[in-house]
One Martini backbone bead per residue (centre of mass of N, CA, C, O) as a GRO file, in nm:
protein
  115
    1UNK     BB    1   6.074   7.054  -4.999
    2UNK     BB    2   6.084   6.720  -5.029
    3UNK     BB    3   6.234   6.401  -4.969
    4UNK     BB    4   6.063   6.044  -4.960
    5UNK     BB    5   6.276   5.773  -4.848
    6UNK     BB    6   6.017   5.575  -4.884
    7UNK     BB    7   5.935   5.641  -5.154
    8UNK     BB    8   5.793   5.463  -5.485
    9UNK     BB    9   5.739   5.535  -5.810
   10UNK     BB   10   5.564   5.320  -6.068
   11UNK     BB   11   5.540   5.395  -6.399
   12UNK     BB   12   5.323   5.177  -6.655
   13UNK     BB   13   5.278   5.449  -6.856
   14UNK     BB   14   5.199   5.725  -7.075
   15UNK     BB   15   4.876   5.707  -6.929
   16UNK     BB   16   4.637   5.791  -6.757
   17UNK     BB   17   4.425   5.497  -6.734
   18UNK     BB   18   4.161   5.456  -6.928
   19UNK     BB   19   4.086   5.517  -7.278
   20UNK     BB   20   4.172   5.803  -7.363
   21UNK     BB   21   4.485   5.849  -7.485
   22UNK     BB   22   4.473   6.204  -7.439
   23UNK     BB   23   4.401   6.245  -7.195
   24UNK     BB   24   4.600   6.044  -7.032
   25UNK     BB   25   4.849   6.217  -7.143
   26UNK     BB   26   4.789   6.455  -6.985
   27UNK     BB   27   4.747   6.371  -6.729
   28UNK     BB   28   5.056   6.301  -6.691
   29UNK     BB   29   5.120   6.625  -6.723
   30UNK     BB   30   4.982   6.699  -6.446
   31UNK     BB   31   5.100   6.520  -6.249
   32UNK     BB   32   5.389   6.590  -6.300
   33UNK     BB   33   5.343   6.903  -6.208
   34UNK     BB   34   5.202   6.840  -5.923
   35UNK     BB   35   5.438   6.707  -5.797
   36UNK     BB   36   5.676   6.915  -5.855
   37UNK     BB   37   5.532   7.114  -5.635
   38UNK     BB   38   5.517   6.932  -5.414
   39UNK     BB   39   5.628   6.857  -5.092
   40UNK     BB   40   5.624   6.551  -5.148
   41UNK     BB   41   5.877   6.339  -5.297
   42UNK     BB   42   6.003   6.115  -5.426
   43UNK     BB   43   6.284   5.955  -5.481
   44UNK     BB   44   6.168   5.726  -5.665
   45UNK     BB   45   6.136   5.651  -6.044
   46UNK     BB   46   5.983   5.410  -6.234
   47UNK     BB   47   6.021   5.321  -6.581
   48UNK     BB   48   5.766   5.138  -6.748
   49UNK     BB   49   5.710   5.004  -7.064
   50UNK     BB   50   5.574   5.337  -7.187
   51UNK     BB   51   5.661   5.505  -6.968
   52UNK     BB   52   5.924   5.603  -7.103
   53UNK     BB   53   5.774   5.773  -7.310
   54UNK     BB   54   5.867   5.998  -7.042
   55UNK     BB   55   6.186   6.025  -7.090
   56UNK     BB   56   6.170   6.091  -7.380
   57UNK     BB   57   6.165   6.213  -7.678
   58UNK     BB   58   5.857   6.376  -7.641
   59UNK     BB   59   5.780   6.463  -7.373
   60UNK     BB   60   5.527   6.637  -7.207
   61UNK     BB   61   5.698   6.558  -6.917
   62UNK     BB   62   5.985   6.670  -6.918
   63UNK     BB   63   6.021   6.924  -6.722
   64UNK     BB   64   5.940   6.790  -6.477
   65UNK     BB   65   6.108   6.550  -6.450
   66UNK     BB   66   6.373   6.756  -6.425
   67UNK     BB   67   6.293   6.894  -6.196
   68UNK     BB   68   6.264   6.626  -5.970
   69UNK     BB   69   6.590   6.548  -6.054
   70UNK     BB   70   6.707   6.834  -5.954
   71UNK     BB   71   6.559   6.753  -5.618
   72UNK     BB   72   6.628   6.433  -5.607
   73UNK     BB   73   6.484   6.258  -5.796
   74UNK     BB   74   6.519   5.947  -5.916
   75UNK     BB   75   6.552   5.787  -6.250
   76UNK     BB   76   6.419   5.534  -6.442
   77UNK     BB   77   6.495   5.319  -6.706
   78UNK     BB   78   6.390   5.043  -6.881
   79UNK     BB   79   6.596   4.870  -7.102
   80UNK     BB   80   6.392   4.686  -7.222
   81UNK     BB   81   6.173   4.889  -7.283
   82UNK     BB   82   6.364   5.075  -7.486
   83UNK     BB   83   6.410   4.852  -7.686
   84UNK     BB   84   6.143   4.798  -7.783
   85UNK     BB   85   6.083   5.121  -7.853
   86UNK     BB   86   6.356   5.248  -7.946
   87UNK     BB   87   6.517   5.442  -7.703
   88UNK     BB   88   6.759   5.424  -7.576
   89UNK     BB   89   6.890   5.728  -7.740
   90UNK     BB   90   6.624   5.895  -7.583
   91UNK     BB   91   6.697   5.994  -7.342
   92UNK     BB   92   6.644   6.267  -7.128
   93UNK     BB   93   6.573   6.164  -6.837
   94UNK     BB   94   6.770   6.005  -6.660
   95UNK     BB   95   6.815   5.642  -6.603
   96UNK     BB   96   6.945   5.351  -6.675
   97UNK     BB   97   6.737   4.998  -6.626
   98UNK     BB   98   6.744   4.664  -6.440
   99UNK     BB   99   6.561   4.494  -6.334
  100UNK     BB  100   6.726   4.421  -6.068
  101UNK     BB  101   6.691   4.710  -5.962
  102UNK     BB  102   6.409   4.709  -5.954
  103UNK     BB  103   6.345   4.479  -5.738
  104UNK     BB  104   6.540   4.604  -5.526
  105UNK     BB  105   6.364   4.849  -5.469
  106UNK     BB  106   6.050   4.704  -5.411
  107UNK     BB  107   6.195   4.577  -5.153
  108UNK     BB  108   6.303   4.876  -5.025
  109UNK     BB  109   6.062   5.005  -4.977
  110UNK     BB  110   5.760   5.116  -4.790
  111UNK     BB  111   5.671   5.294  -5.078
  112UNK     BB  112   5.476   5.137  -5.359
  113UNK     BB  113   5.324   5.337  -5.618
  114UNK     BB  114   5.115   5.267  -5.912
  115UNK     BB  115   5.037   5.399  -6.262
   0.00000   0.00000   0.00000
C-alpha cells in the first residue's frame, strides 16, 4: 500500500453513475472498497455535494473511508455542503473544509479526478 501524492479524487455525489439510486449507493460502497484494499491510494479525497453522505452518520461506506484515512489518505468535507444537508454535526470520518481549501489543492495536484 502506498500513498500517490500526486493523486486527488473528488467525489461530487453519495452514488455512483446515473440512474438507480441503489444501485448508485452500492456502487459507491464497492468502490470505496476496492480503493481502500489498492495499492495505491490518492493522498486526499475531498466530497463535495451529496458525496458528503458517505462521510457523515449513516453511510455505506463508513467502514471503508476510515480504514483509508487511518492508512494516510486525508478526507475533507465541504462545510457548506454539510450545512446544506444538516450534516454538520454528524461528520464520522475526515475533516470539515472550506471551498478556499477545496480550490487550492484542485490547483495543487497533479492528477485531480471526479467521479
Amino acid at each position: 500500500m502506498s500513498i500517490d501524492k500526486d493523486y486527488l479524487l473528488v467525489i461530487t455525489s453519495a452514488e455512483i453513475g446515473a440512474g438507480a439510486p441503489d444501485l448508485g449507493a452500492k456502487l459507491a460502497e464497492v468502490f470505496f472498497g476496492v480503493l481502500a484494499e489498492s495499492p495505491s491510494r490518492p493522498a486526499k479525497m475531498i466530497f463535495l455535494n451529496s458525496g458528503i453522505l458517505l462521510t457523515t452518520a449513516g453511510s455505506p461506506a463508513e467502514d471503508q473511508l476510515k480504514k483509508l484515512e487511518e492508512e494516510g489518505t486525508e478526507i475533507s468535507s465541504c462545510i457548506t455542503c454539510l450545512t446544506y444537508f444538516d450534516r454538520m454535526e454528524k461528520v464520522v470520518v475526515g475533516e470539515r473544509s472550506n471551498m478556499k481549501e477545496t480550490v487550492s489543492s484542485l490547483a495543487g495536484f497533479k492528477k485531480v479526478v471526479t467521479i
